[in-house]
C-alpha positions as CSV (number, residue, x, y, z in Angstrom):
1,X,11.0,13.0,-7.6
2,X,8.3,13.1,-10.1
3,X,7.4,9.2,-10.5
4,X,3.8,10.1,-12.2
5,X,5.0,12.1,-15.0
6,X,7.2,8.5,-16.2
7,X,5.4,7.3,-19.3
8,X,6.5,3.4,-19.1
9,X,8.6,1.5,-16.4
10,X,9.4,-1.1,-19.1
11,X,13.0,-0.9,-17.7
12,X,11.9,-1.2,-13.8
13,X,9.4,-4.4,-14.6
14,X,12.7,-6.2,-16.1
15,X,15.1,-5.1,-13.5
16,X,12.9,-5.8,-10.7
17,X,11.2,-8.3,-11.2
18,X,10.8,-10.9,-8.3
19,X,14.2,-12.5,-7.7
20,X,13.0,-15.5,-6.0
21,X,9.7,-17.5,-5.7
22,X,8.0,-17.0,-2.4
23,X,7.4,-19.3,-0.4
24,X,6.8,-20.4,3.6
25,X,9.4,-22.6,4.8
26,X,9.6,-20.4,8.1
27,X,6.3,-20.3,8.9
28,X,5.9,-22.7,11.4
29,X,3.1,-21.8,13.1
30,X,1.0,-20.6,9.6
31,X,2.4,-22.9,7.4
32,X,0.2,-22.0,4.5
33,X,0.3,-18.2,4.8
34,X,0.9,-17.5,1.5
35,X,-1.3,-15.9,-1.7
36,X,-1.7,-13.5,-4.3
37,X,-4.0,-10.7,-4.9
38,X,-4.2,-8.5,-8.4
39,X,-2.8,-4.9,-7.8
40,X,-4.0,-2.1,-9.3
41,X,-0.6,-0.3,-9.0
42,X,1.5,-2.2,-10.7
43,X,-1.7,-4.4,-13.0
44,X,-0.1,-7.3,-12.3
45,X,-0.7,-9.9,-9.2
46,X,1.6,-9.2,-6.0
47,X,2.7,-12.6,-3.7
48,X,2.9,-11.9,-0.4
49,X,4.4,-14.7,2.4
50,X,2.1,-13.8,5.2
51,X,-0.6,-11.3,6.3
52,X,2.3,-9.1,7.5
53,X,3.4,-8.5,4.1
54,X,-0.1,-8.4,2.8
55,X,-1.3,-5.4,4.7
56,X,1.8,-3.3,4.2
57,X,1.2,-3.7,0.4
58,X,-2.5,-3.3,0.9
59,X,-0.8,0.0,2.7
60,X,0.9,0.5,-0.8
61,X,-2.3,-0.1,-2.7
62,X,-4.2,2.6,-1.1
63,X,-1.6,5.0,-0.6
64,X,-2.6,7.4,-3.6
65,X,1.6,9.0,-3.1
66,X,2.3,5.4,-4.4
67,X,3.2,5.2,-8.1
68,X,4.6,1.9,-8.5
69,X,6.3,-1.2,-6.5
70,X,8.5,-4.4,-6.6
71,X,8.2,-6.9,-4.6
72,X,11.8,-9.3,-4.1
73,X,13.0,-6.7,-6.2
74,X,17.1,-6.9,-5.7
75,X,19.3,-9.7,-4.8
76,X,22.2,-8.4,-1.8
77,X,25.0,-10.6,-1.2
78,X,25.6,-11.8,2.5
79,X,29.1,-13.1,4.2
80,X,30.3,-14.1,7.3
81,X,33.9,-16.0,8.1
82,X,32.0,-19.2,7.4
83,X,28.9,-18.6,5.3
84,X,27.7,-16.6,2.2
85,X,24.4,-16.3,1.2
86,X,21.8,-13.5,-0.9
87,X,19.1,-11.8,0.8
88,X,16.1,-10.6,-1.3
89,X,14.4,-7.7,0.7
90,X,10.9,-7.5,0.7
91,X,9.7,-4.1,-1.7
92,X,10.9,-1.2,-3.3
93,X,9.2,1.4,-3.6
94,X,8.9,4.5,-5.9
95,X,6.6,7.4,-4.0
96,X,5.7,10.9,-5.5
97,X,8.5,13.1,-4.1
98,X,11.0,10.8,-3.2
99,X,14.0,8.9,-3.9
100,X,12.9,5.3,-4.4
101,X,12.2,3.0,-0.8
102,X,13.4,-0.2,0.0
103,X,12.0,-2.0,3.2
104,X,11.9,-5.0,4.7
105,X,8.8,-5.9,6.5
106,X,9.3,-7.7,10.0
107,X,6.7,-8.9,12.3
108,X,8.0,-6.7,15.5
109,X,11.4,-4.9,16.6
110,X,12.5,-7.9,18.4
111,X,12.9,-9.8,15.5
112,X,15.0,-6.7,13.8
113,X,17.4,-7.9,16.7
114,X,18.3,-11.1,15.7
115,X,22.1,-11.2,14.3
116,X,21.5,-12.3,10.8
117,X,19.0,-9.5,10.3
118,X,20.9,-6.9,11.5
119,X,23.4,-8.1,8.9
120,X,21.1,-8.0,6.3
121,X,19.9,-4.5,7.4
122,X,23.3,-3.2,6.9
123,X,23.8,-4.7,3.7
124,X,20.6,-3.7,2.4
125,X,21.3,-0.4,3.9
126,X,24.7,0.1,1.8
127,X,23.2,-1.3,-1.1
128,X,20.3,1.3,-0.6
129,X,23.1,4.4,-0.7
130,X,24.9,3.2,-3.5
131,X,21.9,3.2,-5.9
132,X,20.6,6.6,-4.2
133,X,17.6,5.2,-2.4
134,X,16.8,5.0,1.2
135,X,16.0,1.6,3.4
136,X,14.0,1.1,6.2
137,X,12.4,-1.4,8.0
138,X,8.5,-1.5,8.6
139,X,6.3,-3.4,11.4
140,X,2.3,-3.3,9.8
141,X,1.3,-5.4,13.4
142,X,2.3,-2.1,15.0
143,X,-0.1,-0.1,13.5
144,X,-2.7,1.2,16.5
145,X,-6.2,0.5,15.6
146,X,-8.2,0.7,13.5
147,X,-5.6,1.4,10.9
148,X,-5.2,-2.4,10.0
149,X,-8.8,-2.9,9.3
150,X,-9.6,0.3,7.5
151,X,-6.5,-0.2,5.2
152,X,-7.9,-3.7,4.7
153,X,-11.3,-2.3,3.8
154,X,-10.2,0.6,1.6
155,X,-8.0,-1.9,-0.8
156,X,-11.4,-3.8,-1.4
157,X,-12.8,-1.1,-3.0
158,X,-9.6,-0.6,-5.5
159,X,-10.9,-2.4,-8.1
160,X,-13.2,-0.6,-10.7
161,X,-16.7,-1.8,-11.6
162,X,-18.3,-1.0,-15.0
163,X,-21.2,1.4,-13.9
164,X,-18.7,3.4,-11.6
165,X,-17.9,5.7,-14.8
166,X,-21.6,6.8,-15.6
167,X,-21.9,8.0,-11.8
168,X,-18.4,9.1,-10.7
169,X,-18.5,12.7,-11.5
170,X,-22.2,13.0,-10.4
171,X,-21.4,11.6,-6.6
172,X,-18.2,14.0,-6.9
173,X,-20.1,17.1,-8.0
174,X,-22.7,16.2,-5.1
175,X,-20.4,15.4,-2.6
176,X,-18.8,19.1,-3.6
177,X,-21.9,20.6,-3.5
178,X,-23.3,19.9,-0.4
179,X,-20.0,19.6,1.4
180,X,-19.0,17.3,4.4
181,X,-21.6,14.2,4.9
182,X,-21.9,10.6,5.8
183,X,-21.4,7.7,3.1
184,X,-24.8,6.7,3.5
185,X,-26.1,10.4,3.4
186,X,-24.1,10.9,0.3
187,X,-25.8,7.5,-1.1
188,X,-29.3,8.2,0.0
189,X,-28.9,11.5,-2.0
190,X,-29.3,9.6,-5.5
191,X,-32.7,7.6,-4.3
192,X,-34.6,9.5,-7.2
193,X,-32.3,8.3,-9.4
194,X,-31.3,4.9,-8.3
195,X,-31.0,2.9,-5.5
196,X,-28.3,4.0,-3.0
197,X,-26.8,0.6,-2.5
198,X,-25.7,0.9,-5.9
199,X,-23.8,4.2,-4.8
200,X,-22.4,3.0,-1.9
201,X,-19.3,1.2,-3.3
202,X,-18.5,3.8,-5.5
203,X,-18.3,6.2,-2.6
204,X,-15.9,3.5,-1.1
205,X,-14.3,3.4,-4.1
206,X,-13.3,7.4,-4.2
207,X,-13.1,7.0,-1.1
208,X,-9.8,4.6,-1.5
209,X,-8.7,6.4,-5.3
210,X,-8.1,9.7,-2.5
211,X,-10.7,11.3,-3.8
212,X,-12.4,11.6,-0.8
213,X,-11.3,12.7,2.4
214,X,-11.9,10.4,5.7
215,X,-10.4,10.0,9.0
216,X,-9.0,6.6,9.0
217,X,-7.9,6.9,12.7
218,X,-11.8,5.8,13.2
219,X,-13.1,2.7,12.3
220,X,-14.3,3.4,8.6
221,X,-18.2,2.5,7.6
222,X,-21.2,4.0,6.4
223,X,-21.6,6.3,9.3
224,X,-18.5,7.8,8.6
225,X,-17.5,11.4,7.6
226,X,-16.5,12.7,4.0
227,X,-15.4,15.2,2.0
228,X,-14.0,16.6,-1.1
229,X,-9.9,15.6,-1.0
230,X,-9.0,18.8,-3.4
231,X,-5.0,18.6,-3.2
232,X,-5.3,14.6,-3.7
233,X,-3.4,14.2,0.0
234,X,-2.8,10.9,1.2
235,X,-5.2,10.4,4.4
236,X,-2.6,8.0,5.9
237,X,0.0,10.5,6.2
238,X,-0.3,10.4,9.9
239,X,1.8,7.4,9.4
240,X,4.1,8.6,6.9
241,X,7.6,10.0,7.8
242,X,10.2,12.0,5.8
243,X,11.3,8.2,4.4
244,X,8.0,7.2,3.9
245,X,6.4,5.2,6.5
246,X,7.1,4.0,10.3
């Protein structure tokens, strides 16, 4: 589905908007995991409830297939013979080419086991068909490393500073030009012209926009590898499946 040719999502922002306040009454063991950051997806701040959440939309953030996404987006009602309840799931998310995703994030497959959850799975599941959208459930601690740290890395470069538009096309044209390099060789080209720690973020920054091509199964730095990304592919599509992600 073509998600970047919609022109507003004025009707998405009302009818997903965050159906609860979050909170961390069930962490125990972190009991203030809990925080904010401003995403440049959706230009509004995202709540996460613990760093498990956080890196998957981190994951979101980076992922250049990712248009837009809700967090506590839909309210599913839960029975059993002698309780009823409603379960929020975690995101939903609309990706270039598909039918919108909702997952719930868990910290590990045995706690996908527990009876409650596997109620709410199949809820959330059914709910999912109804509306046309698919559901799965994601497990960020099970990514193999580096994949954690480099997502974490390539989010902090999201954000645009002022002097990135007088240079951008330049370190793109030069990066095109002399073809695969290192981010500090690509940086160290512009010392005529100004000092390459000024480049450096920028190259992080295209770097995380998709504009650049890197392998993020190694650990990402200055040593690493780049090159023109000319089809805009998502470098984290070894991780991707035909729902979205595992």
């Amino acid at each position: 589905m073509d998600w970047a040719a919609k022109t507003t999502w004025e009707v998405e922002d009302h009818a997903y908007e965050p159906k609860r306040k979050v909170h961390n009454r069930g962490s125990t063991n972190y009991p203030h995991l809990i925080g904010s950051f401003y995403s440049t997806k959706n230009l509004r701040p995202v709540e996460y409830e613990s760093l498990n959440e956080r890196m998957f939309y981190y994951f979101l953030e980076v992922d250049i297939g990712v248009i837009r996404y809700y967090v506590q987006p839909i309210r599913v009602r839960m029975k059993t013979d002698d309780d009823e309840w409603y379960h929020v799931p975690d995101v939903l998310v609309f990706r270039q080419g598909y039918c919108p995703l909702l997952y719930q994030i868990k910290e590990s497959e045995q706690d996908n086991l527990e009876p409650k959850t596997v109620l709410c799975n199949t809820e959330c599941e059914a709910i999912a068909i109804a509306y046309g959208w698919n559901y799965n459930v994601v497990f960020p601690k099970s990514l193999p490393s580096p994949l954690p740290r480099n997502v974490n890395l390539m989010a902090g470069y999201l954000r645009t500073r002022k002097y990135y538009s007088d240079w951008q096309d330049q370190v793109i044209n030069r990066l095109r030009n002399i073809g695969p390099c290192t981010v500090d060789q690509l940086s160290s080209s512009f010392i005529d012209s100004v000092d390459p720690l000024h480049i450096k973020p920028l190259v992080f920054h295209l770097m995380a926009k998709g504009n650049f091509l890197v392998d993020v199964t190694q650990t990402i730095n200055s040593n690493s590898v780049i090159n023109i990304n000319p089809e805009m592919k998502s470098v984290f599509s070894i991780i991707e499946s035909r729902e979205g992600y595992i």
